[in-house]
C-alpha positions as CSV (number, residue, x, y, z in Angstrom):
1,X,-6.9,17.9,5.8
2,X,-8.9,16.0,9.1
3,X,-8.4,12.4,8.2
4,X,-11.7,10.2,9.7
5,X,-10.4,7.0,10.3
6,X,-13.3,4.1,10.9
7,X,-11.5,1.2,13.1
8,X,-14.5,0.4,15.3
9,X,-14.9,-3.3,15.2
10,X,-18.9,-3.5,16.6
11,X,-21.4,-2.5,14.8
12,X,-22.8,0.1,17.5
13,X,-19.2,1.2,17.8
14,X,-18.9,2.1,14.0
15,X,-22.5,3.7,14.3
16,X,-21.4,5.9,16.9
17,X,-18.0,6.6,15.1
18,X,-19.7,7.5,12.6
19,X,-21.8,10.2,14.2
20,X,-18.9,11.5,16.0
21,X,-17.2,11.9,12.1
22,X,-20.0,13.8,10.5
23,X,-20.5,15.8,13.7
24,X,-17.0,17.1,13.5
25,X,-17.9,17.5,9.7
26,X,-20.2,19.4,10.7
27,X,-18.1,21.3,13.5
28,X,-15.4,22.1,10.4
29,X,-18.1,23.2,8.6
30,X,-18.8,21.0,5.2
31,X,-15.3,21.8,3.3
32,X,-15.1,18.5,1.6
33,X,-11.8,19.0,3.4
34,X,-11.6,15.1,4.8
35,X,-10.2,12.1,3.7
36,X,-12.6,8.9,5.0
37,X,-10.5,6.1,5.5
38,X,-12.3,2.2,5.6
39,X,-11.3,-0.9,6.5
40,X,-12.5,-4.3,5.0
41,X,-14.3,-5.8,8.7
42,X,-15.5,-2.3,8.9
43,X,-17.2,-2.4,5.4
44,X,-18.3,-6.2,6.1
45,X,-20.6,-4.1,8.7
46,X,-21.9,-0.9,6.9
47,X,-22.9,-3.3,4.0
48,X,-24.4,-6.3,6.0
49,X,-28.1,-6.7,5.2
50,X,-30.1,-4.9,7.7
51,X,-27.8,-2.2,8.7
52,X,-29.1,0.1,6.5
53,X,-29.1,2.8,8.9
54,X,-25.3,2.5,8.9
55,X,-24.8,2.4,5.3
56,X,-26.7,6.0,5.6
57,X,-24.7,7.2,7.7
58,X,-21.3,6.1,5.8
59,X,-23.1,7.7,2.9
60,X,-23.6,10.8,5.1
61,X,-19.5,10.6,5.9
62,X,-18.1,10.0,2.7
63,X,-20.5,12.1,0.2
64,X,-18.7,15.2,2.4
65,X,-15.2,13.8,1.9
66,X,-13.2,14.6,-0.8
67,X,-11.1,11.4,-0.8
68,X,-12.3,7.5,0.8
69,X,-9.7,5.7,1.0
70,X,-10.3,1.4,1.3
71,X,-7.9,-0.7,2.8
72,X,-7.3,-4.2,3.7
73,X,-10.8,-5.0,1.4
74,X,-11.7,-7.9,-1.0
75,X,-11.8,-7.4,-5.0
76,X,-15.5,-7.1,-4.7
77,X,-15.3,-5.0,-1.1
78,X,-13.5,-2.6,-3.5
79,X,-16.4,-2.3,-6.5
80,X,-18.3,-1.8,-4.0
81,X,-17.4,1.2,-2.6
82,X,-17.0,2.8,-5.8
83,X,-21.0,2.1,-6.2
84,X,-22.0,2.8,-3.4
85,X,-20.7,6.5,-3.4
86,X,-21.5,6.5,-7.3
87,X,-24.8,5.4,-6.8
88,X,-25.4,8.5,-4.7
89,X,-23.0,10.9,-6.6
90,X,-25.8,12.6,-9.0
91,X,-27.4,14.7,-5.9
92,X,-23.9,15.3,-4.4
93,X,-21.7,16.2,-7.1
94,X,-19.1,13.5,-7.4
95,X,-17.1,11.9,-9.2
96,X,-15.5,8.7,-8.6
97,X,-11.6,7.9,-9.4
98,X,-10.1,4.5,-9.0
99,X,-6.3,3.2,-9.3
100,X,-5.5,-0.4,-9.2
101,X,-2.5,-2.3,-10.2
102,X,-3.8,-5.6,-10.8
103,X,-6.1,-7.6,-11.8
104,X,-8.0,-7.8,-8.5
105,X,-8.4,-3.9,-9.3
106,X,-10.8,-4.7,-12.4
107,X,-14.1,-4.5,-11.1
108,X,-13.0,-1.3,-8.8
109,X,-11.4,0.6,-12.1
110,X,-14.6,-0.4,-14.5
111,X,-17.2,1.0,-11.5
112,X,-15.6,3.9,-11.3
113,X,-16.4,7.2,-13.2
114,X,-12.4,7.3,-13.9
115,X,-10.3,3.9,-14.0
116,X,-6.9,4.1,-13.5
117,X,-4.4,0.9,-14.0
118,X,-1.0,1.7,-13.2
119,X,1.8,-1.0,-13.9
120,X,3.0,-2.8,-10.3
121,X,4.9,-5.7,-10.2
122,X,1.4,-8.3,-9.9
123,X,0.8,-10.4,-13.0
124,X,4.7,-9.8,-13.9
């Protein structure tokens, strides 16, 4: 499994890892393959009002990965990524799974198309 991870911390950095990511999608030919990995300052970016050319191209990047993995992202960060890759799921095929094991996971499990609440030790 290739394993994009987006770490750039400018916004014309992340725009050109991003290009460099679906270009070596494209290199590896489309297999759904690749795990997308996204960080919290990272999202702050791809979502920011006016950057709508990099929310395309995150679309572009994770609608061919079979797995986007969020880290290090806010309760609502975390919704929103479910919706944004549902939002565009009907043309691509996708379904959305979400596992949380707290109640900052709520809005992530309820956006997805599967919701998954395991038992951890928060709220214990």
């Amino acid at each position: 499994m290739e394993i994009f991870i987006l770490s750039e911390t400018t916004t014309k950095g992340l725009f050109r890892q991003l290009c460099e990511c679906i270009a070596k999608q494209k290199q590896i030919g489309f297999s759904r393959d690749v795990a997308t990995v996204v960080g919290g300052e990272q999202l702050s970016k791809i979502t920011a009002q006016g950057k709508e050319k990099l929310l395309e191209e995150f679309i572009r990047l994770t609608s061919q990965s079979s797995v986007v993995i969020a880290c290090r992202v806010s309760p609502k960060q975390k919704a929103e990524v479910v919706n944004i890759i549902r939002k565009h799921e009907e043309k691509n095929n996708i379904t959305t799974l979400a596992i949380g094991d707290g109640a900052n996971d709520v809005n992530m499990i309820t956006a997805a198309h599967i919701g998954v609440g395991i038992r951890g030790l928060e709220g214990q």
